[in-house]
C-alpha positions in Angstrom: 168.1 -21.5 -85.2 171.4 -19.1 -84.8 170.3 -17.3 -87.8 166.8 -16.8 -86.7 168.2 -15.7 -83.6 170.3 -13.2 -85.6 167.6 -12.1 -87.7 165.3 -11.2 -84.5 168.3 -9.5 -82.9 168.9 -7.0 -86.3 164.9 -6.5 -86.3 164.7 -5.2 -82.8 167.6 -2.9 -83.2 166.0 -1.7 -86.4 163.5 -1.0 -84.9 162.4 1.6 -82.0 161.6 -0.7 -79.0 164.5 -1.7 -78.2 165.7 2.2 -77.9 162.5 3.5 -76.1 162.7 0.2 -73.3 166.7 1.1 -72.7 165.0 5.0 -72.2 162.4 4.3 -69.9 164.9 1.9 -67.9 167.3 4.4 -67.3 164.8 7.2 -66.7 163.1 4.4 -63.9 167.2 4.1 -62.4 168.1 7.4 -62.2 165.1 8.5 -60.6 164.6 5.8 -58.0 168.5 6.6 -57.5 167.9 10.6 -57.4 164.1 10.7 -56.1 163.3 7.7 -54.6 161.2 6.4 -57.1 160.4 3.0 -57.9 158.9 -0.1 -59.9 156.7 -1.4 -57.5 153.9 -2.9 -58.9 151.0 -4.8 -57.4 150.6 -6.3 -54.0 154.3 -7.5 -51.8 155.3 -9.4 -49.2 155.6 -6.2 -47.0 151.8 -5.1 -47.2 151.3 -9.0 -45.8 153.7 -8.4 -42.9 152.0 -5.0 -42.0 148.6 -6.6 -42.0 149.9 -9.4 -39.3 151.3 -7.0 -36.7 147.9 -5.4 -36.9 146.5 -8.7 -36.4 149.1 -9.4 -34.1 148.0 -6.1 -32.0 144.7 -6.2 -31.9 144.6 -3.0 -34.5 140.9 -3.1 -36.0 141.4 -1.0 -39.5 138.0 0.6 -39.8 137.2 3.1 -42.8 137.8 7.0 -42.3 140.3 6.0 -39.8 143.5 7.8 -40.7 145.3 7.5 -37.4 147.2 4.4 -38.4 148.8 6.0 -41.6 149.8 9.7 -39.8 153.4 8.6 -40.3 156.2 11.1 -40.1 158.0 10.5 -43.1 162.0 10.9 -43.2 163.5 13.0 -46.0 164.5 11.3 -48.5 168.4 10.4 -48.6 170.1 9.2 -52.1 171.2 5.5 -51.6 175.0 4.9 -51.6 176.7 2.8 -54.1 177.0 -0.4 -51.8 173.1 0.3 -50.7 171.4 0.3 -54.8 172.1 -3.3 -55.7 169.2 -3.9 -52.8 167.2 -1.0 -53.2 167.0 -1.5 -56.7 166.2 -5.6 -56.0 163.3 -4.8 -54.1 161.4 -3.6 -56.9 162.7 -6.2 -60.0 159.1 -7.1 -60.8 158.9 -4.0 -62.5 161.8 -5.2 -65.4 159.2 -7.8 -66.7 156.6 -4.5 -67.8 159.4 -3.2 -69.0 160.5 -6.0 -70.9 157.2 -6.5 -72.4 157.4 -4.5 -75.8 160.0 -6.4 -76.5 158.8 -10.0 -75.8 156.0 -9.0 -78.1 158.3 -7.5 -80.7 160.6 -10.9 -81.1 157.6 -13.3 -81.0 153.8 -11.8 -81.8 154.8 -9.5 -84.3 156.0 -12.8 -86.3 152.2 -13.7 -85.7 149.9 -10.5 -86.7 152.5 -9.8 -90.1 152.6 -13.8 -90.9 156.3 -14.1 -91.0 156.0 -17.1 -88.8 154.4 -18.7 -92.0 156.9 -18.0 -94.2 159.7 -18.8 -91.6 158.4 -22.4 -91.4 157.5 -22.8 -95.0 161.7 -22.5 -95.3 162.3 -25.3 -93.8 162.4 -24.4 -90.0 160.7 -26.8 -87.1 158.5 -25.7 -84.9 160.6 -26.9 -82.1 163.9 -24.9 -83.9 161.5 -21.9 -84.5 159.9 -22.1 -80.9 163.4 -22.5 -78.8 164.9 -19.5 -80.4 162.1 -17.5 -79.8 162.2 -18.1 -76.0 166.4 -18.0 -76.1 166.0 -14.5 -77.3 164.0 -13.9 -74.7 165.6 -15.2 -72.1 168.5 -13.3 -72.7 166.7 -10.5 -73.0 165.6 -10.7 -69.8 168.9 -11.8 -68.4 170.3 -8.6 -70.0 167.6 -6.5 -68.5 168.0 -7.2 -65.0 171.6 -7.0 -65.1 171.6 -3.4 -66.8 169.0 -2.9 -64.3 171.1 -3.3 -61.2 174.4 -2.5 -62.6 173.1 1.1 -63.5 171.4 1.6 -60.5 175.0 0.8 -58.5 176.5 3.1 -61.0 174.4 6.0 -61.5 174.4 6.2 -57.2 178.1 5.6 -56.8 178.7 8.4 -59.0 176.2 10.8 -56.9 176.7 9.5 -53.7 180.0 7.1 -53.5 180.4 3.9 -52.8 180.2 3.9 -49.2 181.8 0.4 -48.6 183.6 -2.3 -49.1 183.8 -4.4 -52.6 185.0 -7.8 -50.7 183.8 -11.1 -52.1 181.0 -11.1 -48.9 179.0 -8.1 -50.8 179.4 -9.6 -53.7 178.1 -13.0 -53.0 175.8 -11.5 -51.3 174.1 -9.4 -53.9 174.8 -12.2 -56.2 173.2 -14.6 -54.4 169.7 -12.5 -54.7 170.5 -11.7 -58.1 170.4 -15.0 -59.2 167.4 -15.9 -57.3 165.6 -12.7 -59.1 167.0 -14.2 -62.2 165.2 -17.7 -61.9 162.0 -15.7 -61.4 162.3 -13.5 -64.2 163.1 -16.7 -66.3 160.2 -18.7 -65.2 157.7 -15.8 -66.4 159.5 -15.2 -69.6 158.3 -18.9 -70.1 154.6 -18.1 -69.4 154.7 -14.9 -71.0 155.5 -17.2 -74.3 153.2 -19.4 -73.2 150.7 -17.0 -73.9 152.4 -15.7 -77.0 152.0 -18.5 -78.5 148.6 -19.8 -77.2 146.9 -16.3 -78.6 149.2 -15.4 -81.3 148.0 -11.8 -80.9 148.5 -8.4 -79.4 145.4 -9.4 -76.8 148.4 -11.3 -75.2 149.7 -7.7 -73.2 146.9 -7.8 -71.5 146.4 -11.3 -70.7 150.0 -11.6 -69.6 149.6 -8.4 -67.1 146.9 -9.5 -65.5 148.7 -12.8 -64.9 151.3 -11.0 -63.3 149.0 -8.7 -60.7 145.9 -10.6 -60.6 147.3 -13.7 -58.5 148.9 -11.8 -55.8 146.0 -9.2 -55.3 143.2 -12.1 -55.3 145.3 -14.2 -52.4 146.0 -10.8 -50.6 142.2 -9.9 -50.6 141.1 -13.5 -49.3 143.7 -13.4 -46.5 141.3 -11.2 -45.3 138.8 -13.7 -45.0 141.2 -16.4 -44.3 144.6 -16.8 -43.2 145.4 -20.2 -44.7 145.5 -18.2 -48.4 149.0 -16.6 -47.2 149.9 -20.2 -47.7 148.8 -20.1 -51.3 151.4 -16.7 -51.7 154.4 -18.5 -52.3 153.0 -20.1 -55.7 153.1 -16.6 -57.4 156.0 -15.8 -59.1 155.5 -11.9 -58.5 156.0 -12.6 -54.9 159.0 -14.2 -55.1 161.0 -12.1 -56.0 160.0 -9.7 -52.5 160.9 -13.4 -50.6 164.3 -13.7 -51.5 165.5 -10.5 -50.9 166.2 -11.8 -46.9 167.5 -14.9 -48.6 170.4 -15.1 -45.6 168.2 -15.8 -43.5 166.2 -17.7 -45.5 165.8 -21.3 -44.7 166.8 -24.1 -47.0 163.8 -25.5 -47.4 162.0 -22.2 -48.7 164.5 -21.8 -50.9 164.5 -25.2 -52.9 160.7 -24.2 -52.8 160.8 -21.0 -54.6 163.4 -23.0 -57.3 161.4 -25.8 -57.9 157.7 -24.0 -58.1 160.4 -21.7 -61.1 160.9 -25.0 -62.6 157.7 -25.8 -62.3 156.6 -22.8 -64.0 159.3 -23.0 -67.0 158.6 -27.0 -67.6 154.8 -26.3 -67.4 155.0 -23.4 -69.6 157.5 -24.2 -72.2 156.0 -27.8 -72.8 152.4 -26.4 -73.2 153.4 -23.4 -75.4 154.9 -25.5 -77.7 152.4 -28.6 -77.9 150.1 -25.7 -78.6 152.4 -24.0 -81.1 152.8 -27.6 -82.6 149.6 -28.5 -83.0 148.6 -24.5 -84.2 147.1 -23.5 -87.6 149.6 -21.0 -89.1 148.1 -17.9 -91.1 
């Protein structure tokens, strides 16, 4: 399995993924850092909370009616150092697009050249060939997010300083939502090889982003129709990772939630992929 593992890590650097996902990841940080740019994709917990204090007072949103968004907006000011690890939180849904090319470079590639075949035919399981697969990935990921928030703190420290205190309550602080973010980014690595290895072909990009925006904007459009569907919001993954930002102030019981609906989701995912992986006719 190690020298699988090994094999899939000298291929990606070979090749030019792994250079043009590092490039658009520290294009994304500097920016959001320097311009106030961000990841932000699909529907978050925040656009929920501004729809309830409209409910809340008695604001009627009808079309052409522009009043409600004449904001002033404030200039723009460059996060501090202490200030990124959270900015750059709020918008970690946006590592798993990133991360993409490369989840489809370790596994489906080994599908669409028949490698996979060939791999097996040497005397690898399909369990042994499966795990590796999905350790790669995970560590990817884990990788990713890390890079992600360590440049951010970086890149702003360096324009703007610090601006505070490095004492072990900002640390467990950020690390506590860190590690949170980290489960969640974990549990949809597992479904994204879920569907790897249920289609075994490059349709699986847009399978697997749909997955990840379709959920969220589905429940966010019924709310509309029904509040009981904001109950429903805490199953997607996507919008987890908005949840656990306030996580101290989080109760305990929310918390356990979002851990076990991510172990849910790995389980689920891992144990399907493979039973279909097992069971698969290899080209």
């Amino acid at each position: 399995m190690m020298n699988l593992i090994r094999a899939d890590i000298y291929r990606i650097f070979r090749g030019k993924g792994i250079y043009i996902t590092l490039i658009i990841l520290l294009g994304v940080t500097i920016m959001q850092v320097t311009a106030g740019a961000n990841m932000n994709m699909g529907i978050r917990l925040d656009d929920i909370e501004m729809i309830d204090t409209w409910s809340e007072s008695g604001i009627v949103v009808t079309p052409g009616d522009d009043e409600l968004f004449n904001i002033e907006i404030e200039p723009f000011q460059r996060p501090l150092g202490v200030e990124a690890p959270y900015i750059a939180m709020n918008f970690t849904d946006g590592i798993l697009y990133i991360m993409l090319p490369l989840l489809v470079v370790i596994s489906t590639a080994d599908f669409t050249s028949g490698a996979v075949k060939n791999t097996l035919a040497g005397g690898m399981s399909r369990l042994g060939y499966y795990v590796s697969k999905l350790t790669l990935s995970c560590i990817t990921g884990t990788l990713l997010l890390f890079a992600y928030v360590l440049l951010s703190t970086i890149f702003a420290t360096v324009i703007s300083g610090f601006g505070g205190t490095l004492d072990w309550e900002y640390i467990s602080g950020v690390l506590k939502i860190f590690a949170m973010q980290l489960w969640l980014v974990l549990a949809l690595t597992c479904v994204g090889h879920f569907f790897i290895f249920a289609m075994r072909s490059w349709a699986v990009i847009g399978v697997y982003i749909a997955f990840l925006l379709a959920p969220s904007l589905v429940l966010f459009m019924l709310t509309f129709i029904n509040r009981w569907f904001e109950n429903l919001l805490i199953y997607d993954l996507t919008m987890g990772f908005s949840a656990v930002l306030n996580i101290s102030a989080m109760p305990a019981g929310d918390i356990i939630k979002i851990i076990l609906i991510g172990a849910g989701y790995i389980v689920a995912a891992t144990v399907g992929g493979f039973l279909l992986f097992r069971r698969a006719e290899i080209k």
